[in-house]
N, C-alpha and C positions, 0 to 999 in steps of 0.2 A: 410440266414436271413439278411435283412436289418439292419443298425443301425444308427439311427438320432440325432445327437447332436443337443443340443438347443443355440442357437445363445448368443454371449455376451450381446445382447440388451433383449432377452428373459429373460435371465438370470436378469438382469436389473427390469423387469418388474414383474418378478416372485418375486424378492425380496420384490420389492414396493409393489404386494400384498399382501406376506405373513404378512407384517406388518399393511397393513391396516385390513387383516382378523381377525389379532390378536389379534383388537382394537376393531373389532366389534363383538366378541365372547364376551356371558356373563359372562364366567370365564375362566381363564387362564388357558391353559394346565397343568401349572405349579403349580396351585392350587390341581388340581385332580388325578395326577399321583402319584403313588408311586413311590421313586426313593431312591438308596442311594446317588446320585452323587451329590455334595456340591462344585457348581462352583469358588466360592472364595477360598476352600482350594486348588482347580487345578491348579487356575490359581492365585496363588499369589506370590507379586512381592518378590524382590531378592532372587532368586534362590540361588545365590552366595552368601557363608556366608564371604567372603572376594575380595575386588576387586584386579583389576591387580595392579603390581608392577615394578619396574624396573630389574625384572629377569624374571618372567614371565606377559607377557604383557596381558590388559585384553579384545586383538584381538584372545587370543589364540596362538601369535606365543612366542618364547624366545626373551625378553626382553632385552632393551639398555645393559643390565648390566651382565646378564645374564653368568655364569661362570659352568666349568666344571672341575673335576682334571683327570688326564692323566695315563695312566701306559703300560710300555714297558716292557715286559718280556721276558726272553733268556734261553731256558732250556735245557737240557742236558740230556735225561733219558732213562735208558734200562730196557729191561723186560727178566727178567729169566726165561725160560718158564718152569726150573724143580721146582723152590722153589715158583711157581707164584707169582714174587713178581717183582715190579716196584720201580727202585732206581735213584733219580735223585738229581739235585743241578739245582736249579734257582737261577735267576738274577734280580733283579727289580729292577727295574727305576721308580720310583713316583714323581711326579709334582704337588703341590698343588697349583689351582689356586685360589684357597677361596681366601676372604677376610680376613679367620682366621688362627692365628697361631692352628696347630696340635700341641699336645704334644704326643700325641699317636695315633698309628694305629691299625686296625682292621684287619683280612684276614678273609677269608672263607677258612675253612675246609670240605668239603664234604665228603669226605670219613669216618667222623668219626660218619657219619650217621648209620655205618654195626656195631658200637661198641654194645655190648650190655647191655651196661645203657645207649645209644643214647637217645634223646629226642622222637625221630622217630618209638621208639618202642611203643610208648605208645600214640601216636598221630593219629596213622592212625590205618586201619582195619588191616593191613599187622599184620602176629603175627609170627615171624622169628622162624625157627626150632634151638633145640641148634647147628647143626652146620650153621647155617647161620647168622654167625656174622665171623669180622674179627677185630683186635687192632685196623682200624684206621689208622691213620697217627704216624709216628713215625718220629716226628721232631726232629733230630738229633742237627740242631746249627742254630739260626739266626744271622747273622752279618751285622754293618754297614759299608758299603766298599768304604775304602775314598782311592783308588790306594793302596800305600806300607801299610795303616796302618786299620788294621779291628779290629770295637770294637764287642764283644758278648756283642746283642741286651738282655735284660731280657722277659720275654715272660709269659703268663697267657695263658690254654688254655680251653674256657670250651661251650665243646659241638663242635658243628661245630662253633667254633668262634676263633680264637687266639689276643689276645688285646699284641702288642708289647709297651712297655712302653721304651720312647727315655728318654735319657739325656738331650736334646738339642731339642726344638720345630722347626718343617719345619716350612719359614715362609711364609707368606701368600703371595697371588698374584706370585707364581711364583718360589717358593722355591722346592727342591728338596731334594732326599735321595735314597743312591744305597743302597740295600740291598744284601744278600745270604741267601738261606737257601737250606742247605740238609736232606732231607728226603728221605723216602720209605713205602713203605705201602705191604699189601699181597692183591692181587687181588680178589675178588669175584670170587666164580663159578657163576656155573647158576642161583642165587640165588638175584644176584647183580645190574639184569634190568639195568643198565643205566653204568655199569660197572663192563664186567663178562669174561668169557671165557665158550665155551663148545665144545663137540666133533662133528664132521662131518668125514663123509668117508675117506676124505683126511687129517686131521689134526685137530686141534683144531684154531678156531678163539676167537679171542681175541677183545672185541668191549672197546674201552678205551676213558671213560668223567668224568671230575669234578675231572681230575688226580692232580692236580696240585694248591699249596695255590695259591687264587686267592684275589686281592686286595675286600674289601666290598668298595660301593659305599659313598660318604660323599658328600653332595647334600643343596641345598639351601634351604628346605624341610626338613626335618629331621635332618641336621647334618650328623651323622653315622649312616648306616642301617641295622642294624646289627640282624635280624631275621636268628633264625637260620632252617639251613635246614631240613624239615618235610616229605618233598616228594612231597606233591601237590602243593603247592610256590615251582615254581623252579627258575628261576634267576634274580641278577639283579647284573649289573656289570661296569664296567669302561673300557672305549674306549684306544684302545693303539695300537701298532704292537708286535705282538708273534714272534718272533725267534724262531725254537723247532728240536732237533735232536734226532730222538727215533734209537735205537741201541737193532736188532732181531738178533735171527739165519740169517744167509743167504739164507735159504730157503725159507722163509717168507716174501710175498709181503707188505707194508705197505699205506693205502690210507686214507691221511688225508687233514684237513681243511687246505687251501690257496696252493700256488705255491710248486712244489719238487724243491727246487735248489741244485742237484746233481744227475739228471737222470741217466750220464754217470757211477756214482759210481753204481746203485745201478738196474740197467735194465740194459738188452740184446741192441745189436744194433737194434735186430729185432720190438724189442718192443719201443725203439726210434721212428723208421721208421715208425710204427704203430699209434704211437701218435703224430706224426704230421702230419698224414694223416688222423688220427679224428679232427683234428684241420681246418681243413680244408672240412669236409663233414657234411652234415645233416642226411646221413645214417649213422647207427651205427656201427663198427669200429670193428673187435675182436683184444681186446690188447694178450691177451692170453686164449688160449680155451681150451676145456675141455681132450684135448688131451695132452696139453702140462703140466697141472696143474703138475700130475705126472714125467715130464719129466723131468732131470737135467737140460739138454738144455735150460731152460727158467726162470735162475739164473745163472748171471754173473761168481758166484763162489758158490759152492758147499760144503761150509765148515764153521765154526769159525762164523763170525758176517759182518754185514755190517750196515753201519749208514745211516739212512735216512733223509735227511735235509730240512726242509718248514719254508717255511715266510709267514703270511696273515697278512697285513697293514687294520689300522682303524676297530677294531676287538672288540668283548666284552669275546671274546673265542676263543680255538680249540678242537680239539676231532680226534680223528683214528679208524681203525679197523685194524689189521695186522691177516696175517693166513699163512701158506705156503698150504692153499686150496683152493685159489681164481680164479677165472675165471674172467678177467675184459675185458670191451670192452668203447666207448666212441664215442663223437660224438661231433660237433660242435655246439654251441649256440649263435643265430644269436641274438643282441640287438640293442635297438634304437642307432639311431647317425653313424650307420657300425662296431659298436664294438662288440667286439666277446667275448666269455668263453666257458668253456669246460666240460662238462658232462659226470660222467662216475659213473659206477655201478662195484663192486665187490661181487663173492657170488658163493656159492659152487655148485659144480654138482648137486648138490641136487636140485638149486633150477632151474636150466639151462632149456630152451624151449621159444618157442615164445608165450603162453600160460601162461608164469609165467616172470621170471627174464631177460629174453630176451628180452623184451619191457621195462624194467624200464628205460634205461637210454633217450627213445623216451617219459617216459613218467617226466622226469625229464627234460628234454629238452624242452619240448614243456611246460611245465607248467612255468619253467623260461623264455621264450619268451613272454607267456602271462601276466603274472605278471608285466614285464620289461616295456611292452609295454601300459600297462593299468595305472599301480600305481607308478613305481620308477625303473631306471636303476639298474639289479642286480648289483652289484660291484664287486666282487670277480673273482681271473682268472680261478677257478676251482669252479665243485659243484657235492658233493660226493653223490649217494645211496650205504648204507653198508648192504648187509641181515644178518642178527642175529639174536637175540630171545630178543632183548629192545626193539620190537615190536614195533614203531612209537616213535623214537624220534629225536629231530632236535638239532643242532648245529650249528654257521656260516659256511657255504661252507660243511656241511656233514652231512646226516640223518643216523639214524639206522633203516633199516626198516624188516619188517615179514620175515623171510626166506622161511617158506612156504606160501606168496603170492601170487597168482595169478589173471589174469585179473581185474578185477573192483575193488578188493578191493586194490590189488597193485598199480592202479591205484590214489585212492580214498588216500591211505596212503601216498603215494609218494607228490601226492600234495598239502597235506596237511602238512606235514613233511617241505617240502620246503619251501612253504608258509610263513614257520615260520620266514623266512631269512629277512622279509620283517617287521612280526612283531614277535618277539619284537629283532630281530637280530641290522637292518638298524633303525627300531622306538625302542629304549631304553627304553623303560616301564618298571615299576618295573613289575614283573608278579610274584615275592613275596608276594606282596600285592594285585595287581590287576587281576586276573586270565582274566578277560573278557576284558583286553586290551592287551593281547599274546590269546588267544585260541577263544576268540570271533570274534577278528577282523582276524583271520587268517581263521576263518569257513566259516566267511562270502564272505571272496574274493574267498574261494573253488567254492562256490553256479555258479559263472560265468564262475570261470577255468574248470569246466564240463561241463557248455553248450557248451563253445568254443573248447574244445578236438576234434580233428578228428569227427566234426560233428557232437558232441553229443555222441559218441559213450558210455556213460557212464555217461549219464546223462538221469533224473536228480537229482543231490543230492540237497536234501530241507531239511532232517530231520538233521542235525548237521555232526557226524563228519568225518565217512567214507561210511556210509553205502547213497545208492539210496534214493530217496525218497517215501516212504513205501505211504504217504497221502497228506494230506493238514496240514504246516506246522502249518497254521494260528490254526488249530481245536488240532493239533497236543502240543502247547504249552498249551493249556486252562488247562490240567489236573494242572500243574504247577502252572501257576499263581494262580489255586481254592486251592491245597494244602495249608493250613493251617501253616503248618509246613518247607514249602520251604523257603529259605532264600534269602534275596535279589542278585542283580548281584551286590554291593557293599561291598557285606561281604567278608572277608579277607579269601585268597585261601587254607590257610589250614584249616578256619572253615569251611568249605564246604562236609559236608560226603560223601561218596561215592554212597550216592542215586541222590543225585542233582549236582555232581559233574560235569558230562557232560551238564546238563538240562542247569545249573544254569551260569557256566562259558562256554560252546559251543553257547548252542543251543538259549539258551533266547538272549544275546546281537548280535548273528549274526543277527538272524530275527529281531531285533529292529532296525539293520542294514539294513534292506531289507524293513522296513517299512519305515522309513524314505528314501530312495532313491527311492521307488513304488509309497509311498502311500502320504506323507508330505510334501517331497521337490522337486522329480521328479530327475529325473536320473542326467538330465546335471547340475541341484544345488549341488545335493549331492557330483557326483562326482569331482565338480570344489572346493570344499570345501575342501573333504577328500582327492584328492591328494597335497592341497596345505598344509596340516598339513601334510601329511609325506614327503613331502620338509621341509617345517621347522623344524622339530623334527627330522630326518636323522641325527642316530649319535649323539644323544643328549637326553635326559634324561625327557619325558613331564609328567605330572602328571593329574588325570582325566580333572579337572578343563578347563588344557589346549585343551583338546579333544573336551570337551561342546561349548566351547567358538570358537574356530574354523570355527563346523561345522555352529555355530552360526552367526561368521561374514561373514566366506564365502560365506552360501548361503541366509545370509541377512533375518533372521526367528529367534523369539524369541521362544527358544522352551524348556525353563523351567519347563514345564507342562509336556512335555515328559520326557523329566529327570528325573524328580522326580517320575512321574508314572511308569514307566518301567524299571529302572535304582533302583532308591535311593528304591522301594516298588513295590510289586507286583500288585497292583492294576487292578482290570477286567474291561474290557468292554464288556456291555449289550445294543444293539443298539435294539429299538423293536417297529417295526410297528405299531403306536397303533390304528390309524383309516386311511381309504382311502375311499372318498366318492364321485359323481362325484355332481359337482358345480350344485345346484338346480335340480338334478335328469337328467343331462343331459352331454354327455360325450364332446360336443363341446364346452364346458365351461370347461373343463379343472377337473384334480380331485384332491377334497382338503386333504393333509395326515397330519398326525400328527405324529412325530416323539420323544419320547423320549430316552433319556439317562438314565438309571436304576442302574450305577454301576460306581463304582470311576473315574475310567477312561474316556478321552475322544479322540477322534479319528476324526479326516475329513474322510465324508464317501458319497458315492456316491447312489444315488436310482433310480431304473428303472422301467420302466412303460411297459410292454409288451403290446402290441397292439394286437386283434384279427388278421387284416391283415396283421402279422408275424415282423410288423419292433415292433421295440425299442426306448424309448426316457430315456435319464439320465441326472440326474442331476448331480455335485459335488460338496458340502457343505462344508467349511473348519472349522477348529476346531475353530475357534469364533466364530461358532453356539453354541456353547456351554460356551464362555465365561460367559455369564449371565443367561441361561434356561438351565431348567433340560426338557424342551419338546419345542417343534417350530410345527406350525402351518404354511402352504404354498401350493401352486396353485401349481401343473404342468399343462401345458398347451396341452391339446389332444385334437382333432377335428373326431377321431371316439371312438368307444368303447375298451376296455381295458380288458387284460385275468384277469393279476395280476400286481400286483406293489411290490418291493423288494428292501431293506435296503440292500448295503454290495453286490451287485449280484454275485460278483465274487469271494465272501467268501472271501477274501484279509485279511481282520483284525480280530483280536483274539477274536473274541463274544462268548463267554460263551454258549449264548441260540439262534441259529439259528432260534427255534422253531418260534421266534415271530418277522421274520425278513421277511412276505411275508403274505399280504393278496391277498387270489382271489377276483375279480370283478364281 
């Protein structure tokens, strides 16, 4: 089939007529249609209910002034894997770089999410059996440690929160405070998603996150943010380097987030030898295989404990998984610039074949290459797949992913999981509060890291979060935005119930992501925009506003009306043919259509004219068609006869009623 674009001078000429036709019609479209769509509430000016500042600027980047606080942690902690209980002592280091004196600090508690008068219990669908609860954190002493002399900190603890109250305010711009505190907790079984253990053939794994008080973030914005944890808000945290020594049986391999600095202590020569020969190849690597899991041979020592020692620098976190079941293997990860990382997978016989856990770390590999090379340099010298039963979840430099996994969907997981490294790992978002700036904008870069996979091999995914794409995304969202009862993608991540939870926080702000770089700004605006915010935000803390504004200056589009419609309210779009007629009964005259907007939203939208003689003519209308008319009235220009003419032809945007988006001629 042919297809004929109409020239910018066409375009030109089409314009000039539709306004002279408009003038010479006895009554205005706009008079006679039914419509809900009320152009002044769409397009009305300040968006922003506050302008830029000198912390965040009102370009969208972080501003003259612009401050962050800091925190360094050094932990020390073993797991007993008879009494499952994890006993440690950390060290913190906190930098206040506010402007304000602290008198008091905040932590996050996570683990006293399993308590049961948790908050957690009573917030979500989850409804724990009585034995699926555990005490909690059992904070033994917090102190302030000034070298020879340490005071006991006083301490409040309620919920997942601990409020430490100083003597002595850190002071601002630059002040500091070492801390200790000893704790231990009992581990979750399999009950504990995101931190548990359970059995496999070989041993029991052990998948270990949110082990450890973590500073809460204190921010230009809020102050302290101190929401406590519910399950679906999950983190928001403070940038630092992790020191961390987890201390197993010696049977027990351990693979965690950033660098091992103590290979020699803690692996074979052979597995040495092994991992610097993944370090150097793009084929995947066996570090130890399914023959050796069993084997003595492939543990340095065979007895008592060994310590495992990792550093990851500029970090919001760590996490691990430990087993004496694992089967690892690794490969090289090729980044912009000639810099390199390293990709590796751990995971039981169970899950072993090149139909399932065989391919994850090819498929880890190749997704951080694509990412690296599309949106922002991974950073990290390592990047974990852990198989366990926390079923997709991410951490810097480590995912937990399906154990029983295979192809597409280990695929679809892996990428997704990873992805996360980018947001809100490297982009700091709260995703406590903002769910659709960690899981929306992480869906949305899946959408491309499918098509580009070994060729497609597993694409394409369009409907959200792991699954292929079952339809058309565009018809696919309509249910949603018509629900009555769905909540916006700005409502806070734990008011989100579990029916809209993926719609709302995946699927809806990925596709507004995909509309906006298709359909409103064009691929090379969008993109020259949204990787220039995650340069500027890398590592740093942006808040929605900063996102709006970004996309705004970068790709130079006031686009408040989308914002608000898609974003702030669900508002539909009803795009509907309403007449197509040819100019005085004659098709070399060109044919006249009329086009209304029926429903809140507005959309730039394209219309085609199908020709008898099999070609095609289209137009494309940008959304100031609609800044003043709820209908427009214009010429396309044809010189034979016409099958059909079609609003949308490519079904691209979320129209409610297709039904009246194509008349025959």
């Amino acid at each position: 089939m042919k297809l004929k674009f109409i020239s910018l001078g066409m375009i030109l000429l089409v314009v000039i007529s539709a306004n002279a036709q408009r003038r010479k019609r006895a009554a205005n479209p706009n008079d006679t249609i039914s419509s809900n769509y009320e152009p002044s509430a769409l397009f009305s000016p300040q968006f922003y209910a506050e302008k830029g500042n000198e912390f965040h600027s009102a370009n969208g980047a972080p501003g003259p002034k612009y401050w962050q606080n800091r925190v360094y942690y050094t932990i020390s902690a073993a797991i007993d894997t008879t009494a499952k209980t994890l006993t440690a002592t950390e060290k913190i280091h906190y930098t206040n770089n506010s402007p304000d004196a602290l008198q008091y600090l905040w932590v996050q508690l996570d683990q006293n999410t399993y308590k049961k008068d948790a908050r957690s219990n009573f917030a979500t669908a989850f409804s724990p059996a009585p034995n699926q609860h555990t005490g909690g954190y059992d904070i033994e002493s917090v102190v302030i440690n000034n070298g020879d002399v340490q005071k006991t900190v006083p301490f409040i603890i309620n919920d997942t929160r601990m409020q430490l109250r100083l003597a002595k305010p850190i002071l601002p711009n630059g002040g500091a405070i070492d801390l200790i505190i000893h704790y231990k907790y009992t581990i979750p079984g399999n009950f504990g998603g995101r931190n548990d253990f359970f059995d496999t053939k070989n041993g029991k794994i052990y998948e270990i996150a949110q082990w450890f008080p973590r500073m809460c973030v204190y921010d230009d914005s809020r102050g302290w943010d101190t929401l406590p944890f519910l399950g679906a808000g999950e983190f928001y945290l403070e940038y630092g380097d992790i020191d961390y020594s987890i201390t197993v049986p010696s049977d027990m391999i351990v693979a965690g987030s950033g660098e091992l600095l103590n290979p020699k202590e803690v692996l074979t020569a052979k597995q040495m030898a092994r991992l610097n020969e993944a370090q150097n190849s793009d084929k995947t690597i066996m570090i130890r295989s399914a023959e050796e899991v069993t084997s003595p041979a492939s543990r340095p020592k065979n007895n008592g404990t060994l310590t495992w020692h990792f550093k990851m620098t500029n970090t919001r976190d760590v996490a691990f998984g430990a087993s004496k079941a694992y089967m690892w293997d690794a490969a090289k990860v090729n980044l912009p610039g000639g810099k390199k990382s390293l990709a590796m997978s751990v995971y039981p016989v169970e899950s072993a074949g090149n139909d399932a856990w065989g391919r994850a770390t090819e498929y880890l590999k190749k997704s951080i290459e694509y990412f690296s090379e599309k949106w922002f340099v991974y950073p990290y010298p390592v990047a974990v797949n852990e198989a366990g039963i926390a079923g997709g979840m991410e951490y810097p430099g480590i995912v937990f992913d399906g154990i029983g996994d295979k192809g597409g969907e280990l695929y679809w997981v892996t990428a997704h999981e990873i992805g996360h490294n980018w947001f809100p790992m490297i982009v700091g978002s709260n995703e406590r509060r903002f769910a659709w700036m960690d899981e929306g904008f992480n869906t949305f870069i899946d959408i491309y890291a499918a098509d580009e996979f070994n060729h497609g091999e597993y694409a394409p995914k369009r409907d959200g979060e792991y699954a292929p794409g079952k339809g058309n995304p565009a018809d696919e969202i309509v249910p949603i935005i018509a629900d009555p009862n769905a909540p916006s993608i700005m409502t806070a991540a734990d008011a989100i119930s579990e029916k809209y939870r993926h719609p709302i926080a995946y699927f809806k702000p990925a596709f507004g992501l995909v509309l906006l770089r298709e359909q409103i700004l064009g691929k090379d605006r969008f993109d020259y925009a949204f990787k220039n915010y995650i340069s500027n935000w890398a590592f740093k803390h942006p808040q929605p506003d900063d996102f709006f504004r970004s996309i705004e200056n970068g790709a130079g589009e006031d686009l408040g009306w989308f914002w608000k419609g898609w974003f702030y309210n669900n508002y539909s779009l009803d795009l509907a043919l309403v007449d197509a007629k040819y100019v005085n009964n004659d098709p070399t005259q060109g044919i006249r259509v009329t086009v209304a907007n029926k429903d809140a939203m507005a959309m730039p939208f394209a219309i085609e004219v199908k020709l008898k003689d099999g070609s095609k003519k289209r137009m494309q209308l940008p959304v100031e068609t609609w800044q003043q008319d709820k209908a427009i009235t214009f010429v396309i220009p044809t010189t034979t006869a016409a099958e059909s003419v079609t609003v949308d032809p490519d079904a691209a945007l979320p129209d409610i009623n297709r039904k009246n988006n194509t008349i025959k001629m």
